[in-house]
Structure formats: structure tokens, C-alpha cells
C-alpha positions as CSV (number, residue, x, y, z in Angstrom):
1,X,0.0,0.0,0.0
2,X,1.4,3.1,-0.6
3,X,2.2,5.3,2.1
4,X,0.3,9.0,2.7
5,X,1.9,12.1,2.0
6,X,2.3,14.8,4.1
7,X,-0.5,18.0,4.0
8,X,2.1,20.6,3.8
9,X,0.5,23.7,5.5
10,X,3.4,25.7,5.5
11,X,2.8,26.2,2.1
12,X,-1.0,27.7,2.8
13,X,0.7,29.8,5.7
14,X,4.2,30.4,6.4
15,X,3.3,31.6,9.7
16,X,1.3,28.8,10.7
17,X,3.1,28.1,14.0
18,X,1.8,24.6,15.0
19,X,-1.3,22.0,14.4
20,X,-2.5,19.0,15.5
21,X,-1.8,15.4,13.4
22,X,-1.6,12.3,13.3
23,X,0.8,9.7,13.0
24,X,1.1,7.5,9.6
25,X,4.3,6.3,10.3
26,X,7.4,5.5,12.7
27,X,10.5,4.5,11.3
28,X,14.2,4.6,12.0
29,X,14.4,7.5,9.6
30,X,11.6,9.2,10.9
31,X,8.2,10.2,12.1
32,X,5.3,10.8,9.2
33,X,2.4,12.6,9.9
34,X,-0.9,13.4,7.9
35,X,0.0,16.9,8.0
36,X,2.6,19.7,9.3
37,X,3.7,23.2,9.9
38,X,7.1,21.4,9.1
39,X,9.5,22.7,6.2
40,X,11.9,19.8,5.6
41,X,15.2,20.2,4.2
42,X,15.3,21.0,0.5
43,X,16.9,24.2,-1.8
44,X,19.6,25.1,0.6
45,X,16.6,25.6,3.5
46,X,17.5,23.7,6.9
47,X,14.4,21.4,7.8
48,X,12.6,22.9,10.8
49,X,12.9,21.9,14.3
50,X,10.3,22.3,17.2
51,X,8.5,19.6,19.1
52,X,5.7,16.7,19.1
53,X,3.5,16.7,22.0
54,X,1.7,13.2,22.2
55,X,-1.7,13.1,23.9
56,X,-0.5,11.5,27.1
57,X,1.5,14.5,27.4
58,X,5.2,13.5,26.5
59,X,7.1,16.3,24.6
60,X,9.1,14.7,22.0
61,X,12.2,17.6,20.5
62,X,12.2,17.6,16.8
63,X,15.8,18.0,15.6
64,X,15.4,18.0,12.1
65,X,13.1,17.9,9.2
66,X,14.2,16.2,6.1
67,X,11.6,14.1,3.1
68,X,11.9,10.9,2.5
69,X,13.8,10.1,-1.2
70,X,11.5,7.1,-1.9
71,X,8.2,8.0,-0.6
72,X,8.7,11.7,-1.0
73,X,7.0,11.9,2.8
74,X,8.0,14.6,5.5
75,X,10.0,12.7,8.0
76,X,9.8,14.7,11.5
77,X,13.8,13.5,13.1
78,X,13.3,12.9,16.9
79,X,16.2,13.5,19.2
80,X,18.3,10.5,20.8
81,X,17.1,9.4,24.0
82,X,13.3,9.6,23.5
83,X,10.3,6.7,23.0
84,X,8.8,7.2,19.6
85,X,5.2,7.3,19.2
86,X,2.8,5.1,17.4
87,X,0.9,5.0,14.2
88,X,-2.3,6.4,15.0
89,X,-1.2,9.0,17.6
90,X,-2.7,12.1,17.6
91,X,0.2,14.9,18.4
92,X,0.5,18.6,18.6
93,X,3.3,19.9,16.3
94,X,5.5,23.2,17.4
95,X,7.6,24.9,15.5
96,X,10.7,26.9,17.2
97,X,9.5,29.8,15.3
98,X,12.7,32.4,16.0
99,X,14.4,29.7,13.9
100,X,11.7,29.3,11.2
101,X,11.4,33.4,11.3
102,X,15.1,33.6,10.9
103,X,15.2,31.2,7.7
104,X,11.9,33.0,6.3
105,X,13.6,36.2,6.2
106,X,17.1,34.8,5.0
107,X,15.1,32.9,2.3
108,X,13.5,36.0,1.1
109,X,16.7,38.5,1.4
110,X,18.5,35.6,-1.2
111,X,15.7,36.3,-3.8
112,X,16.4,39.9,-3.3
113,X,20.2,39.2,-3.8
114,X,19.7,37.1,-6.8
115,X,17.9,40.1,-8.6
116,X,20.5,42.2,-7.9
117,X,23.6,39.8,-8.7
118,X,23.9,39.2,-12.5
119,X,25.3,35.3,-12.6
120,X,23.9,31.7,-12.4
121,X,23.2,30.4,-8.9
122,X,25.4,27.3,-8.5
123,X,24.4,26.8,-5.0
124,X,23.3,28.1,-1.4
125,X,22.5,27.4,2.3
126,X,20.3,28.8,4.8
127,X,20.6,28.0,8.2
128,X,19.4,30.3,11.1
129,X,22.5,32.2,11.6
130,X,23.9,33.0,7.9
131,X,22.7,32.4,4.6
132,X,24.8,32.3,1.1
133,X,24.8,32.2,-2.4
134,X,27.4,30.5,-5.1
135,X,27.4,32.5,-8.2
136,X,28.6,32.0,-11.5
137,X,30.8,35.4,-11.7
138,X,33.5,35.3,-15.0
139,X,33.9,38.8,-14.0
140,X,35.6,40.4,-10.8
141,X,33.6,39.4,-7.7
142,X,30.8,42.7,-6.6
143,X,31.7,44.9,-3.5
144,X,30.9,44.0,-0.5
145,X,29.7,47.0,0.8
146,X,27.9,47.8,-2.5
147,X,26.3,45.1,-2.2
148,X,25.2,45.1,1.6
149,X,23.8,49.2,-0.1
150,X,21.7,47.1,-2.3
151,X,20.1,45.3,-0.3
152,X,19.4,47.2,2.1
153,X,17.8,49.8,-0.2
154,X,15.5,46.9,-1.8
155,X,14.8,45.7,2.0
156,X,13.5,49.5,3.1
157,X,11.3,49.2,0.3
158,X,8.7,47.2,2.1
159,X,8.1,45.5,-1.0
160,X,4.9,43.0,-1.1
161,X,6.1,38.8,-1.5
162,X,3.4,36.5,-2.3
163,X,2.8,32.8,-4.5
164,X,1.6,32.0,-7.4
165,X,1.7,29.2,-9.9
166,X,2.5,28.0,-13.2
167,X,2.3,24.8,-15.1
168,X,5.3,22.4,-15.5
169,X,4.8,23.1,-19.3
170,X,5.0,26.8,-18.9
171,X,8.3,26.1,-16.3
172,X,9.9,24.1,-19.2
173,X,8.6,26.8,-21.7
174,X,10.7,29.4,-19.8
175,X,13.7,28.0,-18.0
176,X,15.4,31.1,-17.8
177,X,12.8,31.2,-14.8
178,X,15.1,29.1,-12.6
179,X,17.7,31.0,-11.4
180,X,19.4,28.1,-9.6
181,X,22.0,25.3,-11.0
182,X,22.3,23.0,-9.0
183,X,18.8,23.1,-7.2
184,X,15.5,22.4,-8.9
185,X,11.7,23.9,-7.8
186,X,9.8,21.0,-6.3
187,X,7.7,19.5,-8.9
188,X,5.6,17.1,-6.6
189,X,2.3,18.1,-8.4
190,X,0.5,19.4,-11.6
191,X,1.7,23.5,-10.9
192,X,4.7,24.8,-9.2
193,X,4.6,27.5,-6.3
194,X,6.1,30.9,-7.9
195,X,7.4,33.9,-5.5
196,X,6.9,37.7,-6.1
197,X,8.4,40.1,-4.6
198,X,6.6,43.1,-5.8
199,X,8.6,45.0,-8.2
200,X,12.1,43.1,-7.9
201,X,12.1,39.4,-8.2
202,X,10.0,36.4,-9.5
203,X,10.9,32.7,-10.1
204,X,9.7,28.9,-8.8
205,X,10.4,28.6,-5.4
206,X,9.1,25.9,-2.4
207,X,11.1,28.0,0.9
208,X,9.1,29.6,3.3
209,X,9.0,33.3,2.8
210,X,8.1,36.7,5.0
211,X,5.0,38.9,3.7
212,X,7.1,42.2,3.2
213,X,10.7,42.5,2.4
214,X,11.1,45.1,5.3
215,X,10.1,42.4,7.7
216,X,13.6,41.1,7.0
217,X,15.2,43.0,8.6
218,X,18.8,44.9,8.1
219,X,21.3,42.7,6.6
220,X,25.2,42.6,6.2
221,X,27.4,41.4,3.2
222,X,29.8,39.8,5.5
223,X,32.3,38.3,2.7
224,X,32.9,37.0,-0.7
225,X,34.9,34.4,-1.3
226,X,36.5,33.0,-4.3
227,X,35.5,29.4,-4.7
228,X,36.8,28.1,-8.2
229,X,37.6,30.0,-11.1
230,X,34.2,31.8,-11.2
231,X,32.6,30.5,-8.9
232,X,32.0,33.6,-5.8
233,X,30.3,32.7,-2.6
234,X,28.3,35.6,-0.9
235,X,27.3,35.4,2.8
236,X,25.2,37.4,4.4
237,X,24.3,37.9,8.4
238,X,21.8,39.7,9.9
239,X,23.1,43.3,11.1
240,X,22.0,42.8,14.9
């Protein structure tokens, strides 16, 4: 029989902080559940961690979200050290939402950076404390501090981001649409998720994303670094 997939409510609110599920399935690799507030690992995002509260009352810490390469299923990662629950459990999920917060706004500051930066994406990684882009750059790597101008200026904006769709056929019709290299949009379905940002950026994307670029925040180039013969890898931090 094969196994359910995951209701991914992220997707219908980023801000969604936690729900209530139930368990389809308990595995060494993980816990699948019938729905979640759960991003798991996937275009450079970190999977989301949190918690499962089981109705007897045991708190069970998430450490990691990652899908499943065979079924295609969010797998919630328990910590070592704790009982798993059983198929049919009916839990309470909780994000640790200064984590997913800080990932939302990174994700969103990297589509702001890829409209500015001229240059193939060849990779990236967002984690909760720095994110970064790889970038095909033949030329001289940008300035730093240029660049940290930039962004900032597109941030104070306040610019509206919100998702659409398109077809696969219209995806394949345009691929200049896909910025990234290495990384392809999730294609799990008959459309595929597309992110505005008002006025700056569109492309396919499946990260989590804030409403307004100023919700990000003030950012920091904090170095480029020369990672192959073109290849130029910018970081960015938070400017707390």
C-alpha cells in the first residue's frame, strides 16, 4: 500500500506556527504525519525543528526535518534518547519559530540578492544564523559593501512577496525562470509554487518566505569568497 503524504501547511501559511496530526508512520528514519507546519530540508533551507506533543503528554524535541527520497513523505527527526510514538497518535506539532522566522527572512533576502547579482546560482545554504549564495561570476567578484547598499535599499522598500503558480509546461517553456543550478523547484504536483516580490524578483520557489521584504530585517554582506575560477560565494548575516 502506498504510504500518505504529508498536508504541507506551510505552504498555505508560512506563519502557521503549529497543528494537531496524526501519526502515519514511525521509522528509523523518521516520524510521518498526515500533515505539518514542518518545512523539511530542501533548496539550501535547513528542515525545521520544534516539538511533538503526544496526547498522554510527552514532549518529543524535533531536531530536524528532512523528506523521504523514496516515498517523497515529511519525516519529523526525533532526538536521541526519546520513546517514539505510534501509528495512529494524535500529536500537537511546534515549531521553534525564531528559527523558522530567521530562515523566512534569509530565504527572502536571497531572492532579493539574486535580482541584484547578475550570474547563475550554482548553490546556497540557509541555516538560522547566515545564509549564502554560489554564483557563477567570470567577472571580478561585486563589493561587499555595494552590495550590503543594495540590499538594504531593496529591504527598506517594504516590498509585497506572495505565491503564485504556473504549469510544469509553462516552467519548461521558460527555463530562464530558474535561477538556480544545482537546485531544482519542487515538482511534486501538476503546478509549481512561484514567489513575487513586488517589483524586484519572480521565479519557482518551495522555501518559506516573509509577507514584506522590510520584515527582514537589516542585513550585512559579511564576505565573498573565491570558490573556483568563477565560482564567488556571498554570505550574508543579519546586522543585529
Amino acid at each position: 500500500m502506498e504510504k500518505p503524504l504529508t498536508r504541507l501547511l506551510f505552504r498555505e501559511d508560512a506563519y502557521r506556527q503549529s497543528c494537531d496530526a496524526k501519526v502515519t508512520a514511525v521509522s528509523d528514519r523518521g516520524i510521518g504525519l498526515d500533515q505539518t507546519v514542518f518545512y523539511a530540508t530542501a533548496g539550501g533551507q535547513a528542515g525545521d525543528i520544534g516539538t511533538l506533543k503526544i496526547s498522554d503528554g510527552r514532549i518529543l524535541p524535533i531536531a530536524t526535518t528532512v523528506k523521504d527520497r523514496e516515498t517523497g513523505q515529511v519525516l519529523h527527526i526525533i532526538a536521541d534518547g526519546h520513546d517514539l510514538p505510534t501509528v495512529g497518535d494524535t500529536v500537537t506539532v511546534d515549531l521553534d519559530w525564531d528559527t523558522r522566522h530567521r530562515l523566512m527572512r534569509f530565504h527572502t533576502c536571497l531572492h532579493l540578492l539574486c535580482a541584484i547579482v547578475e550570474g547563475d546560482v550554482t548553490g546556497g545554504n540557509i541555516a538560522a544564523h547566515k545564509a549564502r549564495l554560489d554564483f557563477n561570476l567570470p567577472d571580478d567578484a561585486p563589493d561587499k559593501d555595494e552590495l550590503t547598499d543594495k540590499l538594504n535599499e531593496l529591504i527598506a522598500r517594504n516590498a509585497d512577496v506572495y505565491d503564485g503558480e504556473i504549469s510544469i509546461a509553462e516552467l519548461k517553456a521558460n527555463p530562464e525562470l530558474v535561477r538556480t543550478m544545482s537546485v531544482q523547484p519542487p515538482m511534486d504536483g501538476h503546478s509549481i509554487r512561484t514567489v513575487t516580490i513586488e517589483g524586484i524578483d519572480y521565479q519557482p520557489c518551495g522555501g518559506t518566505h516573509v509577507k514584506r521584504t522590510g520584515e527582514i530585517g537589516k542585513v550585512l554582506v559579511s564576505k565573498i569568497e573565491k570558490k573556483g575560477r568563477q565560482n564567488r560565494r556571498i554570505n550574508i548575516v543579519f546586522d543585529e
